[in-house]
C-alpha positions as CSV (number, residue, x, y, z in Angstrom):
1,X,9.0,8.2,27.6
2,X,6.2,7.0,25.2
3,X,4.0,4.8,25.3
4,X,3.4,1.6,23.2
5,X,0.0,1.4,21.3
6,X,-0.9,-0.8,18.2
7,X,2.6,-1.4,17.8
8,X,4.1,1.8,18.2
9,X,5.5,4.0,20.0
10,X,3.8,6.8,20.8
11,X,3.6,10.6,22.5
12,X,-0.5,12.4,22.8
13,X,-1.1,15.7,23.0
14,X,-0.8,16.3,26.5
15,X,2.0,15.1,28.7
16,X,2.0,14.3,32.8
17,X,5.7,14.5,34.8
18,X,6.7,11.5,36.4
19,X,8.1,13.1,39.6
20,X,10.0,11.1,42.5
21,X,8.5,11.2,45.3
22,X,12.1,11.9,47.7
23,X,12.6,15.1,46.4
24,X,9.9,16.2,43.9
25,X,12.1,16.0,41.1
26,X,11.2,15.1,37.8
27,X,12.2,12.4,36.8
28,X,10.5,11.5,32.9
29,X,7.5,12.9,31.4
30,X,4.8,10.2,29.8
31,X,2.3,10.7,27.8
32,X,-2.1,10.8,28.8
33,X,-4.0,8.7,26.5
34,X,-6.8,9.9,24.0
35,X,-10.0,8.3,23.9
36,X,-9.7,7.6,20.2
37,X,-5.9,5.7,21.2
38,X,-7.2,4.1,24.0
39,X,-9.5,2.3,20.8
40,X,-6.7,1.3,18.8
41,X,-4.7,-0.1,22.1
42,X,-8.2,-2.2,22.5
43,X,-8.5,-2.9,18.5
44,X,-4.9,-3.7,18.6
45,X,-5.6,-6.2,20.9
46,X,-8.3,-8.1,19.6
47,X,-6.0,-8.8,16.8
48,X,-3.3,-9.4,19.3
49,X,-5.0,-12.1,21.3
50,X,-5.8,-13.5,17.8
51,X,-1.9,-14.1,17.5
52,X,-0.9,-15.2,21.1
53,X,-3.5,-18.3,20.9
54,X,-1.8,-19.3,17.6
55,X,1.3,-19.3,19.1
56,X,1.8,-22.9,21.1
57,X,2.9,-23.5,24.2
58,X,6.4,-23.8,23.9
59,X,7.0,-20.4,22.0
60,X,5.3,-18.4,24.3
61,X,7.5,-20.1,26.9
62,X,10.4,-19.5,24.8
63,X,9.7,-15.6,24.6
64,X,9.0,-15.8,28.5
65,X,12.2,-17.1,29.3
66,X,14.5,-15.2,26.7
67,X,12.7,-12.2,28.2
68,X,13.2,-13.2,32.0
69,X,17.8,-13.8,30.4
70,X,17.4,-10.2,29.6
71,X,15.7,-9.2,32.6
72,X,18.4,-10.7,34.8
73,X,21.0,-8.6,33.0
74,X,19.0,-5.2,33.5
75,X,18.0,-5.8,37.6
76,X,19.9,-2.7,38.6
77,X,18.6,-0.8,35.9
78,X,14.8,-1.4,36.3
79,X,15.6,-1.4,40.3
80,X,16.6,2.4,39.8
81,X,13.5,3.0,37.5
82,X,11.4,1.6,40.4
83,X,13.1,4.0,43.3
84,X,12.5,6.6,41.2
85,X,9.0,6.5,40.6
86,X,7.7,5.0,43.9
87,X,10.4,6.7,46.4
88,X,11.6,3.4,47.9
89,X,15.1,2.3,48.5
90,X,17.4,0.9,46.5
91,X,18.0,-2.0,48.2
92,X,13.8,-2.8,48.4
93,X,13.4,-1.9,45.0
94,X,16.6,-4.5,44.0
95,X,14.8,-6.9,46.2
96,X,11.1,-6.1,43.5
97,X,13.2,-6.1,40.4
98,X,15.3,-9.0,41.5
99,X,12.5,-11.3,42.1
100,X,11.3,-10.9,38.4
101,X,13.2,-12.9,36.3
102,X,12.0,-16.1,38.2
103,X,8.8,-14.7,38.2
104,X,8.9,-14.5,34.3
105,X,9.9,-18.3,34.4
106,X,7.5,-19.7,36.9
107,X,4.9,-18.3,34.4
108,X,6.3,-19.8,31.4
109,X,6.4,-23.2,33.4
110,X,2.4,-23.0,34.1
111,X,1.8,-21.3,30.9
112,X,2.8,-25.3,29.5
113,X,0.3,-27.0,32.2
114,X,-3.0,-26.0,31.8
115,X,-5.0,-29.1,31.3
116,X,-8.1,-30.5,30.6
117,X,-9.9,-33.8,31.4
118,X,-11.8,-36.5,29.8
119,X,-15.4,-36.8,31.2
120,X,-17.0,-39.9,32.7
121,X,-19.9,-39.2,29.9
122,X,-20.9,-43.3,29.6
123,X,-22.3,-42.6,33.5
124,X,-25.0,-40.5,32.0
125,X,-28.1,-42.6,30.8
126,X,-28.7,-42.5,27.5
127,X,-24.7,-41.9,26.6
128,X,-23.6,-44.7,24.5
129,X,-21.1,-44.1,21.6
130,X,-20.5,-40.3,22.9
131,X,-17.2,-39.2,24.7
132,X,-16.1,-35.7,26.9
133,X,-13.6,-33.8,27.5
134,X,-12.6,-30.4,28.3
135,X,-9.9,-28.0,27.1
136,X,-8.7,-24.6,28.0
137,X,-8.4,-21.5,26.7
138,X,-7.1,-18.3,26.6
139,X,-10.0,-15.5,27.8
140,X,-8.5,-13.4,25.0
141,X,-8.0,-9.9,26.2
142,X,-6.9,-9.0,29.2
143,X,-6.7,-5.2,31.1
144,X,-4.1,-5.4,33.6
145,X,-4.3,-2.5,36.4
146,X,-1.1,-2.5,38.9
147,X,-0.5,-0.2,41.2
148,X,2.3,2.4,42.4
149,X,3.3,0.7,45.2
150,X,5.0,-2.4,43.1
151,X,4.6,-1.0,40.2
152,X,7.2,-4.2,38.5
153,X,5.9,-6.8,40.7
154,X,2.3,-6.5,40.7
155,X,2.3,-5.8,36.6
156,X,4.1,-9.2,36.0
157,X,2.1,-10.9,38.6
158,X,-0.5,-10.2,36.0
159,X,1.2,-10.1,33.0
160,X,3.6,-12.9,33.1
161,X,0.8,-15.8,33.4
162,X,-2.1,-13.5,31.3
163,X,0.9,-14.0,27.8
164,X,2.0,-17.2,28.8
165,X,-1.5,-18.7,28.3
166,X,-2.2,-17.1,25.1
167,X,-3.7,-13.9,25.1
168,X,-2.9,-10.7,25.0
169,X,-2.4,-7.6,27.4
170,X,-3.2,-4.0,28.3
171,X,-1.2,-3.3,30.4
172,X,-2.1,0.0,32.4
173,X,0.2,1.3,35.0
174,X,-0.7,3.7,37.9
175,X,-0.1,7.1,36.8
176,X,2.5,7.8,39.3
177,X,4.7,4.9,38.7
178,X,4.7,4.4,34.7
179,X,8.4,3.6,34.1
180,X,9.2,0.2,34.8
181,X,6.3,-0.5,33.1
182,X,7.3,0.9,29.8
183,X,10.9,0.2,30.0
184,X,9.6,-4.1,30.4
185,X,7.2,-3.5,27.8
186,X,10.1,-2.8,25.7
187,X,11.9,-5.6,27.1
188,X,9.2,-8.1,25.9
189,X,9.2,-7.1,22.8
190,X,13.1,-7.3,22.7
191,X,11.8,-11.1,23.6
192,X,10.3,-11.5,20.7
193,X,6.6,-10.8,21.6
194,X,3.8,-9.9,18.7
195,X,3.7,-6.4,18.4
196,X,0.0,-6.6,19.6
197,X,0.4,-9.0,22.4
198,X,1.3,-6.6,24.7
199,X,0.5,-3.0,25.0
200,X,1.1,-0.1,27.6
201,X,-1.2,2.9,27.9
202,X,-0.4,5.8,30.2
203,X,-2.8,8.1,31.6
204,X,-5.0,8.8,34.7
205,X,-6.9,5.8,35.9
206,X,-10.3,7.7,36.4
207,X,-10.4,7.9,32.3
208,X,-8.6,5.3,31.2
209,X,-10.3,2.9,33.6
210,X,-13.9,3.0,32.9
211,X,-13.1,3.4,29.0
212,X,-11.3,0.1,29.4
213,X,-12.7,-2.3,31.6
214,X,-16.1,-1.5,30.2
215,X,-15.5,-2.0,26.7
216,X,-17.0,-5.6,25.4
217,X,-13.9,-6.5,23.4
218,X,-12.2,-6.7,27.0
219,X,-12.9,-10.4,28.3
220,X,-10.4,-10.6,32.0
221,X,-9.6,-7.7,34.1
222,X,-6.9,-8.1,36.5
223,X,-6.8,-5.4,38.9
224,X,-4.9,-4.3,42.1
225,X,-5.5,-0.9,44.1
226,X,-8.4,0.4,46.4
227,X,-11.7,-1.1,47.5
228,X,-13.3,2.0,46.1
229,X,-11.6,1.9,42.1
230,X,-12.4,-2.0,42.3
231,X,-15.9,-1.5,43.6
232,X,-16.2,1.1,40.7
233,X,-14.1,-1.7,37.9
234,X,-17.0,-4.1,39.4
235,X,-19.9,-1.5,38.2
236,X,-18.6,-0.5,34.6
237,X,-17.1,-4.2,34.0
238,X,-20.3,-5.8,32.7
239,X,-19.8,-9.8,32.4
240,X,-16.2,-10.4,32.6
241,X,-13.9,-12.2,34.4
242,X,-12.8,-10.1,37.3
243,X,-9.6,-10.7,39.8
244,X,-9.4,-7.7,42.2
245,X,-6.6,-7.5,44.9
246,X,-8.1,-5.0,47.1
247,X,-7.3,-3.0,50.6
248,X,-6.7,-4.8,54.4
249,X,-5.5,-3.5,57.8
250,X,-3.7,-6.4,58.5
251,X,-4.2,-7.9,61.9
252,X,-1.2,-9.4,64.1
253,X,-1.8,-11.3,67.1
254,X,1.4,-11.8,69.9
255,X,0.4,-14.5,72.8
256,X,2.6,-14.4,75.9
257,X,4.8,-17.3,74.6
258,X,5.9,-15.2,71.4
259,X,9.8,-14.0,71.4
260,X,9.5,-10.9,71.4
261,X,12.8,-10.0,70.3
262,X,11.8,-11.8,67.4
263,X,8.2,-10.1,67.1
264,X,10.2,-6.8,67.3
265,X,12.3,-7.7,64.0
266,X,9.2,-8.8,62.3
267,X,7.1,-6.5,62.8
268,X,9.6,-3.6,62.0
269,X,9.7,-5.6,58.4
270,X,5.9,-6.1,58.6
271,X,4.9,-2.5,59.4
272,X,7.5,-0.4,57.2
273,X,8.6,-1.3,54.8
274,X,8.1,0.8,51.3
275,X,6.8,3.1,53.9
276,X,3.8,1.2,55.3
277,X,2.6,1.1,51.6
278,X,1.9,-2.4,50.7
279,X,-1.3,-4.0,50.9
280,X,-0.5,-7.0,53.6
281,X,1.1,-4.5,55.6
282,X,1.0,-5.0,59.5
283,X,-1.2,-2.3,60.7
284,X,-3.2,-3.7,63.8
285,X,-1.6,-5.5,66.3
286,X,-3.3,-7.2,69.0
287,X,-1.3,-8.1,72.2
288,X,-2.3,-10.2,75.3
289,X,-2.4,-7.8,78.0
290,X,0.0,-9.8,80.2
291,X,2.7,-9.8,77.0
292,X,1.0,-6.0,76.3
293,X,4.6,-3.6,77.9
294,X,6.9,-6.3,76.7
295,X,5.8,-6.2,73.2
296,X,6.3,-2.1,73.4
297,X,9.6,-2.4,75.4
298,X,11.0,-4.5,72.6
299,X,9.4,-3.0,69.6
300,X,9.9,0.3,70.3
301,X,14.0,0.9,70.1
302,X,13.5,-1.1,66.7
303,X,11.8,1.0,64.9
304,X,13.4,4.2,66.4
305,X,16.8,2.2,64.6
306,X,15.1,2.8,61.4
307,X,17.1,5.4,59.2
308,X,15.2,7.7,57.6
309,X,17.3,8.6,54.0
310,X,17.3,9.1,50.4
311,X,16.5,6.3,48.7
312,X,20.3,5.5,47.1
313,X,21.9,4.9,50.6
314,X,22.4,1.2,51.5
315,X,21.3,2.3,55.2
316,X,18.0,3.7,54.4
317,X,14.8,1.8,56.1
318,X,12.2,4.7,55.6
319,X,12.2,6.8,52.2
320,X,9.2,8.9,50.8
321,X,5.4,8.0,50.6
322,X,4.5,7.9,47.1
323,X,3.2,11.6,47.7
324,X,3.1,14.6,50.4
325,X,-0.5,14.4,49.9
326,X,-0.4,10.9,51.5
327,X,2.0,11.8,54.1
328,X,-0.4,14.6,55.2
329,X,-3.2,12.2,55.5
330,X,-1.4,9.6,57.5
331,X,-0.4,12.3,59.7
332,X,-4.1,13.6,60.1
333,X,-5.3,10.1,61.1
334,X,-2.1,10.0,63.8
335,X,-3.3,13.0,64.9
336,X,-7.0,12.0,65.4
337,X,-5.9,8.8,67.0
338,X,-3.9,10.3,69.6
339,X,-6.7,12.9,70.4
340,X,-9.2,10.4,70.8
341,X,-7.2,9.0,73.6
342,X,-4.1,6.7,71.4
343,X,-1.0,7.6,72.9
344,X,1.9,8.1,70.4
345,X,5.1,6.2,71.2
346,X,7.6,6.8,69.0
347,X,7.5,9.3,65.4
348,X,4.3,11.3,64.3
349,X,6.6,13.6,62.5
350,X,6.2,14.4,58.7
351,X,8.8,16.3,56.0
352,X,7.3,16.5,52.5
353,X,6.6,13.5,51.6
354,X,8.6,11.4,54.3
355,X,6.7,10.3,57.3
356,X,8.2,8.8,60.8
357,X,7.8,5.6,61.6
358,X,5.2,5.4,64.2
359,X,3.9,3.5,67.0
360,X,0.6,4.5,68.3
361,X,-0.4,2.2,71.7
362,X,-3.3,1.9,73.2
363,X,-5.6,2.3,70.7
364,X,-9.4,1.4,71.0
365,X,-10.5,-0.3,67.7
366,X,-13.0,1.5,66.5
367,X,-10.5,4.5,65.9
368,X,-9.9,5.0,62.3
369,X,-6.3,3.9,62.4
370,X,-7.5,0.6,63.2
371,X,-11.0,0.6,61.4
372,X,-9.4,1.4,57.7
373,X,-6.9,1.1,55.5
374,X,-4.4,3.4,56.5
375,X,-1.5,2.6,53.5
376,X,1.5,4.3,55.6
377,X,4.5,4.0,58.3
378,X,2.2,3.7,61.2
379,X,1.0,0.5,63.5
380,X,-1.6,0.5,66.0
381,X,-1.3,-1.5,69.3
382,X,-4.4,-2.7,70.9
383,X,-4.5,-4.9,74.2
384,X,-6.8,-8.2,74.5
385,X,-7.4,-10.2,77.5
386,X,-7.7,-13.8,75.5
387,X,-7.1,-15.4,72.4
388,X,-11.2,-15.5,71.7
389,X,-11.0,-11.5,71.6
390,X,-7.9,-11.5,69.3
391,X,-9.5,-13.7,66.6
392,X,-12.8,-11.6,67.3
393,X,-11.0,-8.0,66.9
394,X,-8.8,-9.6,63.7
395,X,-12.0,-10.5,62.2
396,X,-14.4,-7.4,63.3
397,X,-13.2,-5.9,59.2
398,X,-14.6,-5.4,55.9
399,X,-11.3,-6.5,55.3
400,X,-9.5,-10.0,54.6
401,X,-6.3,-9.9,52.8
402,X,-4.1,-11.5,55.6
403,X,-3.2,-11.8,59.1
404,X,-0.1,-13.2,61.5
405,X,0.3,-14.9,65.1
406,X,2.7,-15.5,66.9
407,X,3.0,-18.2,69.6
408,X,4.1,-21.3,70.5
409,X,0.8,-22.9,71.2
410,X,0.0,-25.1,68.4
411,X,-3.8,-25.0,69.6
412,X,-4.0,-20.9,69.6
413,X,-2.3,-21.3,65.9
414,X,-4.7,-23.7,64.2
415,X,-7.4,-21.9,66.2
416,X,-6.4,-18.5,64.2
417,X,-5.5,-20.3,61.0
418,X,-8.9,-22.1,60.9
419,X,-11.2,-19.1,62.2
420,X,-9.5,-15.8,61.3
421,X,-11.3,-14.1,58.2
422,X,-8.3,-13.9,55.8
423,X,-7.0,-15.3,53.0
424,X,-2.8,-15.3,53.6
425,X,-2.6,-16.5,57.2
426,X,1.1,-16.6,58.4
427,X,2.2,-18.5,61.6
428,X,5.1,-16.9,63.7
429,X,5.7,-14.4,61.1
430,X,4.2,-11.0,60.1
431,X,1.3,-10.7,57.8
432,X,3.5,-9.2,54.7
433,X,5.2,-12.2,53.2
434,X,4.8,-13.5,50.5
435,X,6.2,-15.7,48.0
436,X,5.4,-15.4,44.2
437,X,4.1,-18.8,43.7
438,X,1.8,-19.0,46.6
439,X,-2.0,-18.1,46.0
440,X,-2.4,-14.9,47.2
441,X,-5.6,-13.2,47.2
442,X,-8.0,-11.9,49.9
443,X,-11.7,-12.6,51.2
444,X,-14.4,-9.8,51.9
445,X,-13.9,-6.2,50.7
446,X,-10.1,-7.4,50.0
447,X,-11.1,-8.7,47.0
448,X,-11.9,-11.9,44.6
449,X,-9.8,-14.1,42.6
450,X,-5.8,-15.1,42.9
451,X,-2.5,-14.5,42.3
452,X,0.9,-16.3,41.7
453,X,1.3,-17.3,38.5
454,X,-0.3,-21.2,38.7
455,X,-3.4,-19.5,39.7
456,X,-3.8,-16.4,37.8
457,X,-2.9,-18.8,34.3
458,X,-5.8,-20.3,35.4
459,X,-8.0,-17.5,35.9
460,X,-6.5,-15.9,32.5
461,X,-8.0,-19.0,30.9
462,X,-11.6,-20.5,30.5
463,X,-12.9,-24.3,30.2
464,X,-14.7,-25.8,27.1
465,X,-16.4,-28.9,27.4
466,X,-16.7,-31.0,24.1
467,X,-18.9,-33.9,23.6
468,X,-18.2,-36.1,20.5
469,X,-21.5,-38.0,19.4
470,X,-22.1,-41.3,17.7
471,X,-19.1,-42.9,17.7
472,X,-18.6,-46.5,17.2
């Protein structure tokens, strides 16, 4: 595939294979950005942003919602685009692309509401005959970083709103999932999109990143990945407006009173799926010590039902990581864990790039698997004696992205809600849902800023204040 710069289509001199992670195949090549093309994607821009404020409201809407039409016609296509590149299954990567078209709209909607308001100037002394208001406006360019492990999702999460409200958009996929990408850059254009307003440059993010994100011509990065890349964005961004969805190890908390037949279900959703690869995964959970072999008993048999397959079958729960490397690294933490005392319940085993779905128990926080992020198929179990040392041990984390209880005790839940460090807090469900419209963002080292689309519009746009003088 190429790659869409300045309103082409183009190919560079050297070339990286998209490969899918099941079965190393190779699935496309795509082209790795020059330095003198990543200047025309950000020259393009400049004049693209120029062209998405003129456009109102209602046409950028328009273009939105003919584009989220064509979308809904192509879900199984861009579904297999996105189990291709990321090694999920089909039917999680129907559930990514399905959720798009409405994702598309709910961005056109909020696109048409950014407001302003009128100023209660004639408070001020010495304000007679002058009136206030303030209007918004679009930031003007905007780099948009997603990530492999929603490589559709996370890109319209910032893309949708970022065009809705005017400007325009690098768009920079992670170098191991580029496709759906390209393939709904295309589609936006189909739309009827200026040719500038949206671009997408392929390449490795160590390069491309710095070279964009520092360049002065860039007003709003929008960014989703690890602490480390966003701690670097932070560095080399200068004074921009930053929104950075960063790491977690998710903390879920099970009281006594929790069904744990339910917890079991949940928590096999919560911890696995798309491998253990999202960012508001369930990785540490904290049991009450008298709910502590229950909470095994039950979960245990559930995840062992989990069907390890290729990524077509309807059956499949657990495909590929997004590379062996990772699947060797989640294995070496396993591995430390369980010699430091963790004992492994259930999995551990790895082939390629597939790992097992794993329960480690008994495992003393301060190991690694519960200390950092670790991004895979694996959940640690931990035992507390009271409510006050679960809400301690969920918030003892340079991390903040979210966090689950369950119980029935409305007390224990507004106790968690109110004091846990997090910014998604879900009651009596795991800490991976999520709905598009919802803020979602994280405090601490997870990150700054929010997304769904009411809030990123608002993020993608700034305030002026005007002040009209000597009126009559």
């Amino acid at each position: 595939m190429q790659m869409y710069i300045s309103g082409e289509w183009v190919d560079s001199p050297t070339v990286k294979e998209v490969r899918t992670p099941y079965n190393g195949e190779v699935a496309d090549t795509v082209p790795e950005a020059t330095e003198a093309q990543i200047d025309q994607a950000l020259a393009a821009s400049v004049r693209g942003a120029e062209a998405m404020a003129k456009l109102t409201g209602y046409e950028r809407s328009q273009i939105l919602n003919k584009a989220a039409d064509l979308l809904e016609e192509q879900v199984e296509d861009f579904a297999k685009a996105v189990s291709l590149e990321v090694g999920k299954p089909m039917w999680e990567a129907r559930i990514e692309a399905g959720r798009m078209p409405g994702l598309l709209r709910l961005s056109a909607f909020e696109g048409c509401h950014q407001r302003g308001e009128t100023l209660p100037i004639d408070t001020h002394v010495g304000s007679a005959g002058k009136f206030g208001m303030t209007i918004r406006v679009p930031c003007g360019v905007v780099v948009a970083i997603a990530p492999f492990n929603y490589p559709f999702l996370l890109a319209l999460h910032k893309v949708g709103p970022a065009l809705a409200v005017g400007n325009s958009v690098i768009l920079k996929p992670a170098s191991q999932t580029p496709l759906s990408a390209l393939k709904f850059t295309k589609l936006m254009l189909e739309a009827g999109l200026p040719e500038h307003g949206l671009q997408c440059i392929t390449g490795p993010g160590s390069r491309l990143g710095d070279a964009l994100c520092s360049d002065q011509r860039v007003r709003k990065i929008s960014f989703t990945g690890s602490g480390d890349v966003g701690e670097q964005i932070a560095k080399v961004a200068g004074v921009k407006r930053l929104s950075l969805e960063l790491g977690s190890n998710s903390p879920l908390v099970i009281l006594p009173d929790a069904d744990m037949d339910k917890v079991g279900d949940l928590t096999a959703i919560g911890g696995f799926v798309n491998s253990g690869q999202v960012c508001a995964s369930v990785q540490r959970i904290l049991v009450m010590k008298n709910a502590y072999g229950d909470f095994l008993d039950a979960l245990k048999p559930k995840i062992e039902a989990l069907k390890i397959g290729p990524p077509e079958e309807d059956d499949t729960k657990i495909c590929a990581m997004i590379s062996e490397g990772e699947a060797v690294r989640v294995g070496e933490w396993v591995n430390e864990a369980v010699g430091a005392g963790a004992k492994l319940l259930t999995g551990g085993g790895r082939n390629g790039a597939t790992f097992e779905p794993t329960i480690l128990a008994d495992v003393d926080p301060d190991m690694k698997v519960s200390r950092d992020e670790l991004f895979g198929p694996v959940v640690a179990v931990t035992s507390v004696d009271s409510v006050d040392e679960a809400i301690a041990l969920s918030n003892d984390t340079t991390f903040g992205l979210s966090a689950g209880i369950f119980t029935q005790d409305i007390n224990s839940a507004l106790r968690f809600a109110q004091e846990v460090e997090a910014g998604n807090i879900m009651i009596n469900w795991s800490s991976l849902w999520r709905a598009d419209l919802m803020p979602f963002g994280g405090l601490k080292m997870s990150g700054v800023g929010k997304e769904g689309p009411r809030y990123a519009a608002q993020e993608m746009t700034e305030t002026k204040t005007v002040i009209f003088h000597g009126l009559q």
